[in-house]
C-alpha positions as CSV (number, residue, x, y, z in Angstrom):
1,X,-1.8,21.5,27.1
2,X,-4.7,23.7,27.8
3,X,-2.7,27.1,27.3
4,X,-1.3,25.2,23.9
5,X,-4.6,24.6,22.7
6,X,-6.3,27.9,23.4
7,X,-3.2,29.7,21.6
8,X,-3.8,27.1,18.4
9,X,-7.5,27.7,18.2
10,X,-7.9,29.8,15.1
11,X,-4.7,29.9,14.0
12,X,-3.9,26.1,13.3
13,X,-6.5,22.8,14.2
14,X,-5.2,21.0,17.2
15,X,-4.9,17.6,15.1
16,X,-1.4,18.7,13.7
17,X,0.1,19.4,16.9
18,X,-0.9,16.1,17.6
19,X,1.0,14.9,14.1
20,X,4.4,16.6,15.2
21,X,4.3,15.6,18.5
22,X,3.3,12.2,17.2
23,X,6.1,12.7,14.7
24,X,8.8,12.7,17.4
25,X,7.7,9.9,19.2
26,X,8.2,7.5,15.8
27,X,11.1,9.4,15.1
28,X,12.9,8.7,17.8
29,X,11.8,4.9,18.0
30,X,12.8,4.9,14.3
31,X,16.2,5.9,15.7
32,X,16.3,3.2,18.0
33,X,14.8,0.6,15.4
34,X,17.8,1.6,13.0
35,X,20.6,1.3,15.6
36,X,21.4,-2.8,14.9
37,X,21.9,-2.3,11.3
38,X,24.8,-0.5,12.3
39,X,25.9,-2.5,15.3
40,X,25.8,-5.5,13.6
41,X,29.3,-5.5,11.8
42,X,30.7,-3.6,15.4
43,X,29.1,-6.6,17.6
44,X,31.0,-9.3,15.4
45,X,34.1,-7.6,15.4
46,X,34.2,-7.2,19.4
47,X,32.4,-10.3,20.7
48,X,33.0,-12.7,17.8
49,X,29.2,-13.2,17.1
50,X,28.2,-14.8,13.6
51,X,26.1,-12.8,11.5
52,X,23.5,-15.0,12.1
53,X,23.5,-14.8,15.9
54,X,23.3,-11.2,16.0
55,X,20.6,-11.8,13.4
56,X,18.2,-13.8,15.4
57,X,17.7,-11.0,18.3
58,X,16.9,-8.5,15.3
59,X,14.5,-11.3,14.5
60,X,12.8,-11.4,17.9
61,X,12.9,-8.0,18.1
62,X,10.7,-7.7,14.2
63,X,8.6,-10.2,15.3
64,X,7.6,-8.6,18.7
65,X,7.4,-5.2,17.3
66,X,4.9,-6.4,15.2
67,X,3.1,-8.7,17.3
68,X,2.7,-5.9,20.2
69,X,0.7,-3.8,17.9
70,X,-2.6,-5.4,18.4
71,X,-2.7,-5.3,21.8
72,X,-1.4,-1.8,21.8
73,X,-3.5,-0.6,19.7
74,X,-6.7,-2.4,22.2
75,X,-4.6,-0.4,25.2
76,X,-4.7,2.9,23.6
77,X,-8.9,2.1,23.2
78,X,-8.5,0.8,26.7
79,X,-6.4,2.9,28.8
80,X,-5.8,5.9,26.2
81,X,-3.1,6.8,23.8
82,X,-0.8,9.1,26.8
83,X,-0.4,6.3,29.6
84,X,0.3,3.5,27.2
85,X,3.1,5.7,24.8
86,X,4.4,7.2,28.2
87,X,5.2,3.6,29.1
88,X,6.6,2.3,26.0
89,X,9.4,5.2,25.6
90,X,10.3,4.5,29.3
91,X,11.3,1.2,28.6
92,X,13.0,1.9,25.6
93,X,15.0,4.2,27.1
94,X,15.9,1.6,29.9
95,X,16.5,-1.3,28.0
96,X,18.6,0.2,25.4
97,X,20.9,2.1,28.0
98,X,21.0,-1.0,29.4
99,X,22.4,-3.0,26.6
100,X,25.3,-0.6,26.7
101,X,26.7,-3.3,29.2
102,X,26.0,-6.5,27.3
103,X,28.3,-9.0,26.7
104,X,26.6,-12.2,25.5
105,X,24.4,-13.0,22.8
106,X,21.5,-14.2,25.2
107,X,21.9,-10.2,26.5
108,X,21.1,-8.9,22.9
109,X,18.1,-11.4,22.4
110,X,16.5,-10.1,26.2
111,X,17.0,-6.4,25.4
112,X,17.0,-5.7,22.0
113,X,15.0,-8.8,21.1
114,X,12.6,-8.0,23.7
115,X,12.3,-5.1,25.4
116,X,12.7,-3.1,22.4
117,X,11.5,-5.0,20.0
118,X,7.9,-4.9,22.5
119,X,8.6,-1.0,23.3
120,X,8.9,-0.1,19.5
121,X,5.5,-2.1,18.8
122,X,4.0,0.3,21.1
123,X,4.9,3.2,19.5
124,X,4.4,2.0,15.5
125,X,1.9,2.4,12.9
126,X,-0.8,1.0,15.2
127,X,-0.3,4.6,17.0
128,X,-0.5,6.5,13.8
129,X,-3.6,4.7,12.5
130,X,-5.0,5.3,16.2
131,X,-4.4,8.8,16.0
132,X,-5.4,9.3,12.3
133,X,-8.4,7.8,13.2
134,X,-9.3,10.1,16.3
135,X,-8.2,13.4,15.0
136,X,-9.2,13.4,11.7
137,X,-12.2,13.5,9.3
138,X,-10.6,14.7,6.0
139,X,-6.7,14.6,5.1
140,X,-6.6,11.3,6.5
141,X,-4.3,9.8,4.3
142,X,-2.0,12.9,3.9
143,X,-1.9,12.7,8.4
144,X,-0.9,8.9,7.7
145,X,1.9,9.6,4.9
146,X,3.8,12.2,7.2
147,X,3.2,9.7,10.2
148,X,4.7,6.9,8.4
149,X,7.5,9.2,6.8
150,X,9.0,9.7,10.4
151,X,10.8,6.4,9.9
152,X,12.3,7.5,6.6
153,X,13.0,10.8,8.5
154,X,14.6,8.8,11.7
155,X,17.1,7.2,9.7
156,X,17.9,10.2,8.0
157,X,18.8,12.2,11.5
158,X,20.1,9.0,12.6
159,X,21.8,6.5,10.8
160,X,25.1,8.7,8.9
161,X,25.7,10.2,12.6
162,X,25.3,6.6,14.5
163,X,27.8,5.3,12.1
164,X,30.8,8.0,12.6
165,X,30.1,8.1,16.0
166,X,31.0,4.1,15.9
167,X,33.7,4.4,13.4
168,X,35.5,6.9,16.3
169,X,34.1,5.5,19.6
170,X,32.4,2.2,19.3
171,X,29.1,1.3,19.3
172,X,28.1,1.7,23.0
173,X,27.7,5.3,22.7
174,X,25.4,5.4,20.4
175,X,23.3,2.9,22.6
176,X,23.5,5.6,25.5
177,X,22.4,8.3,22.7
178,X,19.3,6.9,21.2
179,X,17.9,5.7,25.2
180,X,18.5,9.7,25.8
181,X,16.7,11.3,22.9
182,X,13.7,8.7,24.0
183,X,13.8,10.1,27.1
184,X,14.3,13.7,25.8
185,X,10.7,12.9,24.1
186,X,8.9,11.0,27.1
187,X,7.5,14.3,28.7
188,X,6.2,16.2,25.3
189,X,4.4,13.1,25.1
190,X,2.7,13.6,29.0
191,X,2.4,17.2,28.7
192,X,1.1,17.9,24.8
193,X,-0.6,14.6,23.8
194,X,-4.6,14.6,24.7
195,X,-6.7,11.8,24.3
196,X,-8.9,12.7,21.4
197,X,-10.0,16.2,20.0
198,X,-13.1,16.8,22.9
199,X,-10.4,17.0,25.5
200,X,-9.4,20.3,23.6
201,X,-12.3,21.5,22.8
202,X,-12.5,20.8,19.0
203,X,-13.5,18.8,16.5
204,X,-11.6,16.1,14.5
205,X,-10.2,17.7,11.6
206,X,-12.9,18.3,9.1
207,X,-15.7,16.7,10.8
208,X,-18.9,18.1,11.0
209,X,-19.8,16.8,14.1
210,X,-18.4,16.3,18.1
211,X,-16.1,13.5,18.4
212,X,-18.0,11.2,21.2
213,X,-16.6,8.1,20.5
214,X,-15.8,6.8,24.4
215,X,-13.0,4.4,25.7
216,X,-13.2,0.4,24.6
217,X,-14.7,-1.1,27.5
218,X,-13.0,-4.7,28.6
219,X,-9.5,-6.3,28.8
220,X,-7.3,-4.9,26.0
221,X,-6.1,-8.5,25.5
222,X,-9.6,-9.8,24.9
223,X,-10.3,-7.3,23.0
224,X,-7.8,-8.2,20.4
225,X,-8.6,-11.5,19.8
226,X,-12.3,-10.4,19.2
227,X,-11.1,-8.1,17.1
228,X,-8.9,-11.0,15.0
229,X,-11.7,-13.8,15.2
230,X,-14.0,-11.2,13.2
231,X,-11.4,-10.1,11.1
232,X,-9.9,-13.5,10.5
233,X,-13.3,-14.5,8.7
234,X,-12.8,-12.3,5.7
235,X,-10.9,-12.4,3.0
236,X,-9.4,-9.6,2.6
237,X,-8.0,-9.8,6.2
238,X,-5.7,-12.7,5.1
239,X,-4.9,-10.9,1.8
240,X,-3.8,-7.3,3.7
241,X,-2.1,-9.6,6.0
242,X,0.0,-11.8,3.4
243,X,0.7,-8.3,1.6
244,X,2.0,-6.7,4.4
245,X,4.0,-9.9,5.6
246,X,5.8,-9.1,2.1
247,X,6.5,-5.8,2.3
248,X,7.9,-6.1,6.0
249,X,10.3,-8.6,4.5
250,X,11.4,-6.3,1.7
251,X,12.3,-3.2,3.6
252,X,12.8,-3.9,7.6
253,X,13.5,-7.4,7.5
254,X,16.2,-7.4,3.9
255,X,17.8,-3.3,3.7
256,X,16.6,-2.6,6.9
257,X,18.9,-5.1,8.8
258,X,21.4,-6.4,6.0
259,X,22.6,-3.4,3.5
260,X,24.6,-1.5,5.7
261,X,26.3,-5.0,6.3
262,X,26.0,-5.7,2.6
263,X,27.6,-2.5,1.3
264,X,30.8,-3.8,3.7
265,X,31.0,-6.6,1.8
266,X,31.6,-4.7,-1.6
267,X,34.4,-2.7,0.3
268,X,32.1,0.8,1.3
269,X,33.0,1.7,4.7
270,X,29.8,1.8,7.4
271,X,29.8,5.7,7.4
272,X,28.9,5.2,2.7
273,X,26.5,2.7,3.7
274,X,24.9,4.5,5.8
275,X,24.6,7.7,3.9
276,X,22.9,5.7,1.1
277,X,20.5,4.1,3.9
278,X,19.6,7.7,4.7
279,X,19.5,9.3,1.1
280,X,16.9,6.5,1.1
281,X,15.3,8.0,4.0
282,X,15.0,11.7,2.3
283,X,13.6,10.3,-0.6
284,X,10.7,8.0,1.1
285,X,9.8,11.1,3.3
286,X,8.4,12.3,0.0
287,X,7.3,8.9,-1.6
288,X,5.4,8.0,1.7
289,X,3.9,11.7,2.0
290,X,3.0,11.5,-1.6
291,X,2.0,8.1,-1.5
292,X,-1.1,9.7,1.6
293,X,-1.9,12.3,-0.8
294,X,-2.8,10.0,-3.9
295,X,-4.6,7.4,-1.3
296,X,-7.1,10.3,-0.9
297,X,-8.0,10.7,-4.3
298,X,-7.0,7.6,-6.2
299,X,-7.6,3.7,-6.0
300,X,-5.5,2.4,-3.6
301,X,-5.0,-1.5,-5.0
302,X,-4.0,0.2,-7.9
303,X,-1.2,2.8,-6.1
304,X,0.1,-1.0,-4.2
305,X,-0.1,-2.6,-7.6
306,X,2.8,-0.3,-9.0
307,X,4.7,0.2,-5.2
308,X,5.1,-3.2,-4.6
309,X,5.9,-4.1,-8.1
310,X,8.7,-1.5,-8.7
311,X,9.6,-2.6,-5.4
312,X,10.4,-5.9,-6.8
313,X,12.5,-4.7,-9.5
314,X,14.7,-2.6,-8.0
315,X,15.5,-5.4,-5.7
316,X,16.4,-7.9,-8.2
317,X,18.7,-5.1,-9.6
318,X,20.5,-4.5,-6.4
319,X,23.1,-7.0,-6.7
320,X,24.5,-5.8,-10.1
321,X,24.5,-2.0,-8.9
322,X,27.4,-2.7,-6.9
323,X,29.3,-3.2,-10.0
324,X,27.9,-0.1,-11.7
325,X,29.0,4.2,-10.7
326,X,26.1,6.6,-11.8
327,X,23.8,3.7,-13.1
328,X,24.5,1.2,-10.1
329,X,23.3,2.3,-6.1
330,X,22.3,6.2,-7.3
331,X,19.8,4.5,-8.9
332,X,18.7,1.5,-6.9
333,X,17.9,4.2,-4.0
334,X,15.8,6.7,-5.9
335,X,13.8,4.1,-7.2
336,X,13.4,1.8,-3.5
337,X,13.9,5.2,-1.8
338,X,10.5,6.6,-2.9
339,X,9.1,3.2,-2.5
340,X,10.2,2.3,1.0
341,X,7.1,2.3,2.9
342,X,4.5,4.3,0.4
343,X,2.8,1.0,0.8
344,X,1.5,2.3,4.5
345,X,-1.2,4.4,3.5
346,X,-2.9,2.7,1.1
347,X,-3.0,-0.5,3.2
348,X,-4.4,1.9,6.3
349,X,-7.2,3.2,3.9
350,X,-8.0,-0.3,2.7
351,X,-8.0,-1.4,6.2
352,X,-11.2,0.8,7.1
353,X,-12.4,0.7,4.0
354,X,-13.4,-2.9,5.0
355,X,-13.9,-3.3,8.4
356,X,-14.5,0.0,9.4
357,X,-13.3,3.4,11.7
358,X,-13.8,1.8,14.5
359,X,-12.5,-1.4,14.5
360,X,-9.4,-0.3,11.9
361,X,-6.1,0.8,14.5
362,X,-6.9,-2.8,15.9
363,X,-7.4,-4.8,12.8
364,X,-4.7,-2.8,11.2
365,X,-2.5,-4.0,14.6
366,X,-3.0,-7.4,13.5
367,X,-1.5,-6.7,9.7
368,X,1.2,-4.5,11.0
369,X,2.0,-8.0,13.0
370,X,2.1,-10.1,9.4
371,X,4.5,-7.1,8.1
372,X,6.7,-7.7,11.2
373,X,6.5,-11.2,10.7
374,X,7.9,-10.9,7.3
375,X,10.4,-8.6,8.4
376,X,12.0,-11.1,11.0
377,X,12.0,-14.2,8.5
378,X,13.4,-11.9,6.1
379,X,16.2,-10.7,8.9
380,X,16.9,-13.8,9.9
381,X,16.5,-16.4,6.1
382,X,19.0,-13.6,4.7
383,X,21.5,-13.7,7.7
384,X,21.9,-17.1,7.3
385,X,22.2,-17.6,3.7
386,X,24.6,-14.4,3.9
387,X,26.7,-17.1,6.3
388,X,26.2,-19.9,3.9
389,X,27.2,-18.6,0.4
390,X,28.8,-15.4,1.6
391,X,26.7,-13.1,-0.9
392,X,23.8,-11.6,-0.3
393,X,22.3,-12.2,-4.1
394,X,20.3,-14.8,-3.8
395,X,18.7,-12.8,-0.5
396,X,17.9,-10.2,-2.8
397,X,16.6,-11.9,-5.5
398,X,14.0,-13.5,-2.9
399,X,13.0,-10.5,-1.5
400,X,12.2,-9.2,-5.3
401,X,10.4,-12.4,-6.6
402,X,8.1,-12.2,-3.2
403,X,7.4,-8.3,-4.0
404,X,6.6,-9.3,-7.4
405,X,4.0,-11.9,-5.9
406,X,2.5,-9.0,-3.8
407,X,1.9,-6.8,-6.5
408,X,-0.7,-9.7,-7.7
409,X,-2.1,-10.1,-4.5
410,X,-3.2,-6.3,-3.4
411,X,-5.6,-6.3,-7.2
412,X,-8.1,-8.7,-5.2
413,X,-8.5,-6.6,-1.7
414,X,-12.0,-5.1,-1.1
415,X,-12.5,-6.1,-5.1
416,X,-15.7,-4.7,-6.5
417,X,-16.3,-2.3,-3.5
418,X,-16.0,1.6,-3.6
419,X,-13.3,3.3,-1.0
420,X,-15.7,4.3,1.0
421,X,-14.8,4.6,5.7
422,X,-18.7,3.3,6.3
423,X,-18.0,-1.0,5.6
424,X,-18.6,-2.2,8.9
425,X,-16.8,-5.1,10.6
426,X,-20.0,-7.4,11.1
């Protein structure tokens, strides 16, 4: 780490090694986090699941990966960021080689559902608000749009190749795959990653001053509540949260889990589903990084205003695209595509707008838990009334009438206030 930072100095800040290094860690637990949308159709050909079974573990494992990010984020402050990711890609890599042997639906829930679901919560957007916040002075919403866009970018690697792999040798395979590249990633992680820019010998990027911000003393878990009970009292806390509970429904939770399964249903083989999924991913790689770019020079309730309300309207157009060539999914992706999760950055920079640098990774840990939350009702509400009515239209129609709603809700966060990174949490 040492001879890597002596060869960056003058030549390139340490802070975006940090990035790309980072960058791999979320891409290859955005790999993992993909894998069910294409094992769900697999899984109820082989064991005879419902959709909705298969459904609920992808439901446990939304809800955990959200409602680990709290206390993750508190561990990083705790422990440090190295230990605690080091930990979190090992059991990702053993509980999803695991699962390569299940066989029962209670099997799914415990390692998918849980392990992974807990695993992946580690490794999220609490870690890139964590290291946004360490590394970087200036460009920090530019360091959060490529963090963010290494989702978008995992399902791009991922999903197309996942889904021939499966259409030629099943689905366990690509269970055995995704545990390997986690492990592949595991020591660039406890080799490359230092705890914060001193440990180099630098600066964050852009700051004027040392960085001598010190460890979070106390239990991680107490720590976290404190964090909520403060944050809980404001506002703007429960209007993040509902906002972010939305979106998670509208991407992971609805396309995330279901339109792989849903573009089966209108006769387009997994392999066509997924390569829209992942033309998706190209295009959000952009929208996201763009979407950092104009959160450091432009309102951000205004950029969420127009995400989550375009957002809204493509998905109240998706079922009659279907129906449609050029005009029909080519379009329904470039517009959600660029939209997918350009909501990240503006919600980070609102986040410490309001309660401050300090307390932000852990308060943001607490809204990343709402958008998880939303993501596993969503998962699991659409799985069952995909299994009731056998269309998914009235799923997507839902998911655009709630988006709609958000796009109302972000105008009143921080109202009246400048974006400014000084608002404290008190």
């Amino acid at each position: 780490m040492k001879a890597l930072a002596n060869w960056s100095a003058g030549r390139i800040h340490y802070a975006w090694i940090v990035v790309a290094i980072v960058f791999l860690v979320l891409l290859s637990t955005a790999g993992i986090r993909a894998t069910p949308s294409v094992m769900m159709v697999p899984l109820e050909h082989e064991f005879g699941w419902s959709r909705a079974t298969i459904s609920l573990a992808i439901s446990v494992n939304l809800a955990l990966y959200g409602l680990t990010g709290p206390f993750a984020a508190a561990a990083m402050q705790r422990f440090g960021v190295r230990p605690t990711i080091v930990g979190a890609l090992a059991v990702l890599a053993f509980g999803t080689a695991l699962s390569a042997r299940m066989s029962a639906p209670w099997q799914m829930v415990l390692l998918w559902g849980v392990l992974v679901g807990g695993g992946t919560g580690v490794a999220a957007l609490t870690l890139s608000a964590t290291i946004v916040n360490r590394w970087f002075s200036t460009h920090r919403g530019l360091a959060m749009g490529l963090l963010t866009a290494s989702s978008a970018t995992g399902q791009l690697v991922f999903l197309p190749m996942m889904a021939a792999i499966i259409e030629h040798h099943g689905w366990r395979p690509v269970v055995l795959m995704v545990a390997a590249i986690c492990a592949a990633v595991l020591p660039l992680v406890a080799i490359f990653l230092p705890e914060r820019p001193a440990a180099v010998a630098q600066r964050p990027y852009g700051a004027t001053h040392d960085d001598i911000a010190a460890a979070s003393p106390g239990n991680p878990l107490t720590n976290a509540f404190r964090t909520l009970f403060h944050a809980a009292r404001k506002r703007d806390f429960w209007l993040l949260f509902f906002s972010f509970f939305i979106c998670g429904a509208s991407t992971n939770g609805y396309i995330g889990t279901h339109f792989i399964a849903m573009c089966g249903d209108h006769g387009l083989s997994e392999v066509r589903g997924a390569s829209i999924l992942a033309t998706m991913g190209i295009l959000d790689l952009f929208g996201t990084t763009m979407s950092g770019w104009l959160s450091d020079r432009f309102n951000s309730r205004v950029l969420l205003f127009w995400y989550y309300g375009l957002r809204g309207l493509s998905l109240i157009y998706l079922p009659y695209a279907f129906g449609l060539d050029f005009f029909g999914l080519p379009v329904f992706a470039l517009f959600y595509g660029l939209d997918w999760i350009a909501t990240v950055p503006p919600t980070v920079r609102l986040t410490t707008d309001v309660f401050g640098k300090a307390a932000a990774p852990v308060v943001f840990g607490w809204i990343v838990a709402g958008h998880q939350l939303g993501a596993a009702t969503a998962a699991l509400v659409a799985g069952i009334l995909r299994a009731s009515l056998g269309t998914y239209t009235l799923a997507s129609m839902l998911a655009g009438g709630v988006c709609l709603v958000g796009a109302l809700l972000v105008l009143r966060i921080n109202r009246g206030q400048p974006q400014t990174n000084s608002t404290s949490l008190a």
